[in-house]
py3Dmol code that shows the C-alpha trace and the ligand (Angstrom):
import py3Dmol

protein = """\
ATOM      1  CA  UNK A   1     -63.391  91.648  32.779  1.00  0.00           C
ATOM      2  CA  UNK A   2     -63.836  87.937  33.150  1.00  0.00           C
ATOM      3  CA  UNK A   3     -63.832  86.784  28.995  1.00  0.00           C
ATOM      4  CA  UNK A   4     -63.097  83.653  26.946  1.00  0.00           C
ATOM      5  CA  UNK A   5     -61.401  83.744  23.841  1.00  0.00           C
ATOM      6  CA  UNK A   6     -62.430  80.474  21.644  1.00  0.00           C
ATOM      7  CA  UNK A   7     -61.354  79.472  18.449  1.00  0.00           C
ATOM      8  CA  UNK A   8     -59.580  77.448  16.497  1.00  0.00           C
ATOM      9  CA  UNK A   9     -56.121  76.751  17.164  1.00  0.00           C
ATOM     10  CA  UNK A  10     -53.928  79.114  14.410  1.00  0.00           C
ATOM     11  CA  UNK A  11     -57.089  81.771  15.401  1.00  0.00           C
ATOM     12  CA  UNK A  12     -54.945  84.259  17.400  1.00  0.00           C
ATOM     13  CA  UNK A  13     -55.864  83.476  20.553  1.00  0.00           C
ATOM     14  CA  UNK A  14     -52.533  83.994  21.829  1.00  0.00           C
ATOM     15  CA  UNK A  15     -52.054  86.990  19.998  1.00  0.00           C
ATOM     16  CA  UNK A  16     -55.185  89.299  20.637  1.00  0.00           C
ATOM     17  CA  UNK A  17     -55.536  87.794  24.166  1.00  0.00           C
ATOM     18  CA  UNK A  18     -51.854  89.084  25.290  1.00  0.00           C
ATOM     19  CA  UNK A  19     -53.042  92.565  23.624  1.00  0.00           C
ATOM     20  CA  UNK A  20     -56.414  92.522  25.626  1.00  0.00           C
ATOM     21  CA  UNK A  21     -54.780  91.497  28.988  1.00  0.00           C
ATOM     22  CA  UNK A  22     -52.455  94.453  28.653  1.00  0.00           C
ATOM     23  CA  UNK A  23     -55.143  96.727  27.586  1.00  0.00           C
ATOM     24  CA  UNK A  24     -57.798  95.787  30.074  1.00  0.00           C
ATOM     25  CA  UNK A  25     -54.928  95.272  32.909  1.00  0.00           C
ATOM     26  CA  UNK A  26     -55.687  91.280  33.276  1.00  0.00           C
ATOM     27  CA  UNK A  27     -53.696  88.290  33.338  1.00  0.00           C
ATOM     28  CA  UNK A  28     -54.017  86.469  29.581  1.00  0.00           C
ATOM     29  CA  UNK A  29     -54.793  83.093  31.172  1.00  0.00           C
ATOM     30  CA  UNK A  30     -53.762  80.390  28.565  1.00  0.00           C
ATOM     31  CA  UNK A  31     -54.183  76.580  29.249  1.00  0.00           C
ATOM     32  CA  UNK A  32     -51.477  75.832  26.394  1.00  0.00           C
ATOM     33  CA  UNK A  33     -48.707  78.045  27.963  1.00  0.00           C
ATOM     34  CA  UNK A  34     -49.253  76.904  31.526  1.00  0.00           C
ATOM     35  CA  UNK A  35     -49.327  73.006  30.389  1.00  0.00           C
ATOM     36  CA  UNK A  36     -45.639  74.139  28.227  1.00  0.00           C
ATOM     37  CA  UNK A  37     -44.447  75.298  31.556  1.00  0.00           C
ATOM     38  CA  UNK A  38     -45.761  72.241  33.087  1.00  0.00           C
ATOM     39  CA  UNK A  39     -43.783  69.923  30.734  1.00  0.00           C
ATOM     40  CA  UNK A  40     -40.623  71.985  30.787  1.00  0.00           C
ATOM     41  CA  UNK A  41     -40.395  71.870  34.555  1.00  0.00           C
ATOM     42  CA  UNK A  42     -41.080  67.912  34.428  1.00  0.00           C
ATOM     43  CA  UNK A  43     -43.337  67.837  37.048  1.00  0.00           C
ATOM     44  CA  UNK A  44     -45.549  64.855  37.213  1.00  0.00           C
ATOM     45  CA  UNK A  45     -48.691  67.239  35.670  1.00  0.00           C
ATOM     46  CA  UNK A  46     -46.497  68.212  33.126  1.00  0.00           C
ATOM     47  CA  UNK A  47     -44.633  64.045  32.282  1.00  0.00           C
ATOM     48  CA  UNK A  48     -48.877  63.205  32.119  1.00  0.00           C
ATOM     49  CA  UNK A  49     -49.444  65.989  29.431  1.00  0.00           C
ATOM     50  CA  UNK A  50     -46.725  65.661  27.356  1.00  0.00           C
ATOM     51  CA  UNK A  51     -47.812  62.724  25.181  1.00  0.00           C
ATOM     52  CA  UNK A  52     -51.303  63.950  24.636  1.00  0.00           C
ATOM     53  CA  UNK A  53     -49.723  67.703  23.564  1.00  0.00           C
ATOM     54  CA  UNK A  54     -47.095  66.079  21.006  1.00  0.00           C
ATOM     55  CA  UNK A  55     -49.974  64.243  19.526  1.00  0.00           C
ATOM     56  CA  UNK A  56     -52.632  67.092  19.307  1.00  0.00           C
ATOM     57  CA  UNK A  57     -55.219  65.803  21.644  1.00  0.00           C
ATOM     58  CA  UNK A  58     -56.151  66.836  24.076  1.00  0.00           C
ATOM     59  CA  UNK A  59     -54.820  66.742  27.841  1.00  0.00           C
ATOM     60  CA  UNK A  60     -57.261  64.977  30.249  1.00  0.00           C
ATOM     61  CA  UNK A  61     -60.289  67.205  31.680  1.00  0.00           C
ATOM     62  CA  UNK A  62     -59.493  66.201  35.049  1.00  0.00           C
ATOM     63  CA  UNK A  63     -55.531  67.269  35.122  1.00  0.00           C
ATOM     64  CA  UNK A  64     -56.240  70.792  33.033  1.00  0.00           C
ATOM     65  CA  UNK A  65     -59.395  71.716  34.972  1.00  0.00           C
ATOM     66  CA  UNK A  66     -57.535  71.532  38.494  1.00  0.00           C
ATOM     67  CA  UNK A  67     -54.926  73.195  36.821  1.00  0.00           C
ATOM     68  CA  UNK A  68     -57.302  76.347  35.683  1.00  0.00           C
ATOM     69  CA  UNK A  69     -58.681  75.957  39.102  1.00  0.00           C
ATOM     70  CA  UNK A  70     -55.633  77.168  40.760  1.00  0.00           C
ATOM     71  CA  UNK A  71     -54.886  79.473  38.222  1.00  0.00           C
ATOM     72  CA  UNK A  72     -57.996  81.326  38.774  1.00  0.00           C
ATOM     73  CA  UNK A  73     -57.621  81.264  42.836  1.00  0.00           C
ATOM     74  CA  UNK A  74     -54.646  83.464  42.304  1.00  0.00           C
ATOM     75  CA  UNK A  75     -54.594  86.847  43.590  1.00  0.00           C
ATOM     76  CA  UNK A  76     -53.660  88.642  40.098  1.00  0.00           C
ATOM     77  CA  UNK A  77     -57.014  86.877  38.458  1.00  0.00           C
ATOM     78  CA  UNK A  78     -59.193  88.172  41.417  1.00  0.00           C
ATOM     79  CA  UNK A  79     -60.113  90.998  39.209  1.00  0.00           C
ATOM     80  CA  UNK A  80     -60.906  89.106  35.857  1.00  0.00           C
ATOM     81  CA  UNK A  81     -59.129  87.484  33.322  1.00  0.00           C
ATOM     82  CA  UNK A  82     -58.683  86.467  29.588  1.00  0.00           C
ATOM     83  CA  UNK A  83     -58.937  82.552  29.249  1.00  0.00           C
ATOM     84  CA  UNK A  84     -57.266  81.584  26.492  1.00  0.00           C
ATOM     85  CA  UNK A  85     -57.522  77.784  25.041  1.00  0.00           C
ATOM     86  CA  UNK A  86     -59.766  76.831  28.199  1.00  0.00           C
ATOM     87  CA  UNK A  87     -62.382  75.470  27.976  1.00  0.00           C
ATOM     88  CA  UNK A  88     -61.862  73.398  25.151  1.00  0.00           C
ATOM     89  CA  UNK A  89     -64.447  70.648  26.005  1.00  0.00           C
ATOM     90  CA  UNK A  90     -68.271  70.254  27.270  1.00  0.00           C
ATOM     91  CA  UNK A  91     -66.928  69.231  30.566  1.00  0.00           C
ATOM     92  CA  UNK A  92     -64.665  71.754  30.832  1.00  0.00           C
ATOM     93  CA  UNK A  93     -67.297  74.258  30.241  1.00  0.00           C
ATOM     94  CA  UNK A  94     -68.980  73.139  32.561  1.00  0.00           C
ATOM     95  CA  UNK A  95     -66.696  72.991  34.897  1.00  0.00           C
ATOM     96  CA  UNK A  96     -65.696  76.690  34.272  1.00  0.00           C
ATOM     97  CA  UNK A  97     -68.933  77.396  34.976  1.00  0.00           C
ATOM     98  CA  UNK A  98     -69.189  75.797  38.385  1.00  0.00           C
ATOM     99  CA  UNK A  99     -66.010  77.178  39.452  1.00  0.00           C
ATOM    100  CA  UNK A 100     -67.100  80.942  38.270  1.00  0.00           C
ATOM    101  CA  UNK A 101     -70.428  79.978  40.628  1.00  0.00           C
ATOM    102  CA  UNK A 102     -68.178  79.080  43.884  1.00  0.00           C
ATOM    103  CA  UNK A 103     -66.266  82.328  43.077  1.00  0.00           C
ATOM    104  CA  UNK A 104     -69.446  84.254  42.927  1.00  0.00           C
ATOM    105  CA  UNK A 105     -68.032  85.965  39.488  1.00  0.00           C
ATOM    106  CA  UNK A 106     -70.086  84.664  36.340  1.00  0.00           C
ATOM    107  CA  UNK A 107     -68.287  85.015  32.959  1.00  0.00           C
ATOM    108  CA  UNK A 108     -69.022  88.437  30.927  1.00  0.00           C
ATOM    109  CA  UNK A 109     -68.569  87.443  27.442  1.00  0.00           C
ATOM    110  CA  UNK A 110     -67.476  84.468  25.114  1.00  0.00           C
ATOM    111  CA  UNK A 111     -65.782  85.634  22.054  1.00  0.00           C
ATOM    112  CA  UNK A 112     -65.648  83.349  18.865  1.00  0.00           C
ATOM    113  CA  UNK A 113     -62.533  84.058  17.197  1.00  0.00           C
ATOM    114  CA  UNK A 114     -63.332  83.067  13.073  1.00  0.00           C
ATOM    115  CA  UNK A 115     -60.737  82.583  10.862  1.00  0.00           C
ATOM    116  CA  UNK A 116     -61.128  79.926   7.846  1.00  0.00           C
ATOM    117  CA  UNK A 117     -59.339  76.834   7.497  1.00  0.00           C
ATOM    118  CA  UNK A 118     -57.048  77.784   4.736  1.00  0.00           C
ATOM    119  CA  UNK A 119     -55.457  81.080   6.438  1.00  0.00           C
ATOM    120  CA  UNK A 120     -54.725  78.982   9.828  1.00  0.00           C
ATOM    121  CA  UNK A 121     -52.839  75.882   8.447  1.00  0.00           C
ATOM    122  CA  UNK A 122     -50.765  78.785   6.801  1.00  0.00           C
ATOM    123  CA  UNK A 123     -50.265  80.406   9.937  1.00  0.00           C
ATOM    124  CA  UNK A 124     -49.169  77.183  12.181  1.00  0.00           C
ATOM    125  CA  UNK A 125     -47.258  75.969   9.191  1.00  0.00           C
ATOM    126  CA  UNK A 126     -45.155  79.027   9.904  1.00  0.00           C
ATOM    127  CA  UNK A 127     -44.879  79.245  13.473  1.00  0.00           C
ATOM    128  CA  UNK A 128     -43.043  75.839  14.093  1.00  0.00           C
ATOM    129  CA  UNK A 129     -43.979  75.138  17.490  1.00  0.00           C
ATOM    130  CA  UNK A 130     -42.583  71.638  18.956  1.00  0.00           C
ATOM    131  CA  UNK A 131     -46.293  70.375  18.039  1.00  0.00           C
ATOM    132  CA  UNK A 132     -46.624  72.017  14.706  1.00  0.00           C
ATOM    133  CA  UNK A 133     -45.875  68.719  12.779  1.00  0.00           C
ATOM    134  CA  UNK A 134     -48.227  68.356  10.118  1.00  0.00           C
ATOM    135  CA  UNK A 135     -49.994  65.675  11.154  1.00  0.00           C
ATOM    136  CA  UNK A 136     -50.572  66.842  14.870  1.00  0.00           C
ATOM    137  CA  UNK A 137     -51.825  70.664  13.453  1.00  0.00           C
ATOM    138  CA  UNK A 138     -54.335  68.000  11.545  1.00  0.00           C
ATOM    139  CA  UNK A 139     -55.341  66.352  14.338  1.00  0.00           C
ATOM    140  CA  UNK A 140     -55.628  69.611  16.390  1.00  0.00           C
ATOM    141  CA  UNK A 141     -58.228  71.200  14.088  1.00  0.00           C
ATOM    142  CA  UNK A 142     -59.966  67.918  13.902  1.00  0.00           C
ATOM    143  CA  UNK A 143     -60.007  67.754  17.654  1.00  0.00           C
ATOM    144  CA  UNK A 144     -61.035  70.902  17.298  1.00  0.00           C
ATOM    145  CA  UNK A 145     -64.108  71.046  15.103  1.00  0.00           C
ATOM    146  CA  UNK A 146     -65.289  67.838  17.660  1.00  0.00           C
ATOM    147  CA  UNK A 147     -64.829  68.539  20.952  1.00  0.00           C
ATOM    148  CA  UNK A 148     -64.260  72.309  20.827  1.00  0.00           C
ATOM    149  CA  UNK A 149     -67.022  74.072  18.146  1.00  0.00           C
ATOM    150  CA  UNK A 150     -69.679  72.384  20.633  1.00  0.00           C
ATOM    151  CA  UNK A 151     -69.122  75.496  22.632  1.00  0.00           C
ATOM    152  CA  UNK A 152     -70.165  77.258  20.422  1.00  0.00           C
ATOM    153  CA  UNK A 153     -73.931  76.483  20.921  1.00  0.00           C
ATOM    154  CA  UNK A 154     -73.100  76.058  24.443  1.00  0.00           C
ATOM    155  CA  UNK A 155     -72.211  79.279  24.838  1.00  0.00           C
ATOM    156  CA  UNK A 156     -74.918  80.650  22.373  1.00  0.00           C
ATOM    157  CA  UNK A 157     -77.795  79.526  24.506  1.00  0.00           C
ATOM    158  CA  UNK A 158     -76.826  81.130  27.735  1.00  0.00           C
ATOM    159  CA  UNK A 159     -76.779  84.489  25.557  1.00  0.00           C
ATOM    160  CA  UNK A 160     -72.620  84.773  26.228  1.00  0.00           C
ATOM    161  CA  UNK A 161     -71.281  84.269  22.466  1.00  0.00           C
ATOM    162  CA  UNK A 162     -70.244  87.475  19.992  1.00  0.00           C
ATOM    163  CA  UNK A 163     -68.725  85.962  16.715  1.00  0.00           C
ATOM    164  CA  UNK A 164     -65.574  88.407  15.505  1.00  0.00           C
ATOM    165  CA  UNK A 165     -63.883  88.126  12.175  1.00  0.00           C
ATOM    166  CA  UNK A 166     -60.442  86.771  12.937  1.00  0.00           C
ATOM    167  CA  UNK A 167     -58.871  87.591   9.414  1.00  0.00           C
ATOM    168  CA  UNK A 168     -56.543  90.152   8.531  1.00  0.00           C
ATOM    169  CA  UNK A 169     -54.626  93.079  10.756  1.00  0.00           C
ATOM    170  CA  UNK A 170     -53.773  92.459  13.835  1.00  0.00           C
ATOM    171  CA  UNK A 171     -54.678  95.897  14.358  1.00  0.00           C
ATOM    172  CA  UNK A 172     -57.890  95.571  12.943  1.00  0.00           C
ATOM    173  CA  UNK A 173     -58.608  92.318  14.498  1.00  0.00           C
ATOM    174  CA  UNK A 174     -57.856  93.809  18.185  1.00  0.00           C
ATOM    175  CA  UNK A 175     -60.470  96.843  17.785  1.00  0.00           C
ATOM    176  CA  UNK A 176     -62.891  94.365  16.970  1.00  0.00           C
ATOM    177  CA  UNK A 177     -62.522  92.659  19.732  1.00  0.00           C
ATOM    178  CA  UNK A 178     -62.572  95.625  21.434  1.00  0.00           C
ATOM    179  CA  UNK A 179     -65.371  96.650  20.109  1.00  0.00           C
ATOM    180  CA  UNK A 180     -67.422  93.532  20.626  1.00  0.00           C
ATOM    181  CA  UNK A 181     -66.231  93.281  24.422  1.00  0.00           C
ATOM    182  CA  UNK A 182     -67.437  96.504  24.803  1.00  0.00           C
ATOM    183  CA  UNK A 183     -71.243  96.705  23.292  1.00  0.00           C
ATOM    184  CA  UNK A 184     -71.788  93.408  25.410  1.00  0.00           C
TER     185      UNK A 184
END
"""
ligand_1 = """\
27
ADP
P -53.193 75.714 19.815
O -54.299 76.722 20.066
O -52.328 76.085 18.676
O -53.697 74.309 19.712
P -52.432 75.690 22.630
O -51.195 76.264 23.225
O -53.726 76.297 23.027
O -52.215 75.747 21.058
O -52.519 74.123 22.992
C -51.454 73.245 22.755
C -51.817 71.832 23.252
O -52.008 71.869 24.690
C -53.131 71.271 22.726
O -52.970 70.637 21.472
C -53.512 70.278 23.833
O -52.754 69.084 23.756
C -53.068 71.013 25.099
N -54.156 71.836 25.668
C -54.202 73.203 25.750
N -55.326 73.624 26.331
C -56.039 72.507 26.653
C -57.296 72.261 27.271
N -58.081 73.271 27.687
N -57.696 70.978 27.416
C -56.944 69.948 27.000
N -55.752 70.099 26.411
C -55.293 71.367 26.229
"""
view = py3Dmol.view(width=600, height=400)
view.addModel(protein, "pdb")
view.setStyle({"model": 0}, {"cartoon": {"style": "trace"}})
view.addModel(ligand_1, "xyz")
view.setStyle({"model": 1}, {"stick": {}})
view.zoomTo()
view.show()
């Protein structure tokens, strides 16, 4: 069980991918909540993030790659994992898929996680994270839609991407995903 969960931030990544780790008996492996942890402990990856995370952009390849790195060398990710808000560039991508290589344990399945625009700035508007200001949720989605939706192709060419419609029941939404992890 080695699957990425992209979309948009406000998609439900969070959400489904806690449900999925607990179903599938896999650690949810999310880039935002380790890089909270990071800040909260004040440790010098987490004083270099901070800035970056209160403005919506996005923390440097470098520092959140090495992070996922040792994440995935863990001995509860041995057996897969759900990757939740990683990768969220072309180099990290990349980089996930060099690290997957050296591990010997290719990824099984990307899923694209579609909601539209409208439903998620209702959705951050009412979760009021520390970075759920207006203007950074703006510049998250526009961050987003440039450095992020390139995956999508990425992933589309190497034959890894199944689209599922992110709207609605969370109920609904997780046997979707269910279902799409498991006709892949
Ligand atoms: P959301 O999906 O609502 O944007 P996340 O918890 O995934 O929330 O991310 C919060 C913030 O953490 C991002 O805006 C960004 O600053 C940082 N971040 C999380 N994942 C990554 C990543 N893979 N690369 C760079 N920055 C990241």
């Amino acid at each position: 069980m080695k699957i990425v969960l992209l979309g948009a931030p406000g998609s439900g990544k969070g959400t489904q991918g806690a449900e999925l780790a607990s179903h599938y008996g896999v650690p949810k492996i999310a880039s935002g909540d380790l890089l909270r942890e990071a800040v909260a402990s004040g440790s010098e990856l987490g004083q270099k993030a901070k800035a970056a995370m209160d403005a919506g952009e996005l923390v440097s390849d470098d520092t959140v790659i090495g992070m996922i790195r040792e994440r995935l060398n863990e001995p509860d990710a041995q057996n897969g994992f759900i990757l939740d808000g990683f990768p969220r560039s072309l180099a990290q991508a990349e980089a996930l898929d060099q690290l997957l290589d050296e591990l010997s344990r290719p990824l099984q399945r990307v899923i694209h996680m579609q909601v539209d625009n409208e439903e998620i700035v209702g959705r951050l508007a009412a979760r009021g994270r520390a970075d759920d200001t207006e203007e950074a949720i703006r510049n998250r989605l526009a961050v987003f839609a440039e450095q992020t939706e390139p995956l999508v192709t990425y992933y589309e060419q190497r034959g890894l991407l199944t689209p599922v419609n992110a709207t609605g029941d969370i109920d609904a939404i997780q046997t979707r995903l269910i279902e799409a992890i498991e006709a892949a």
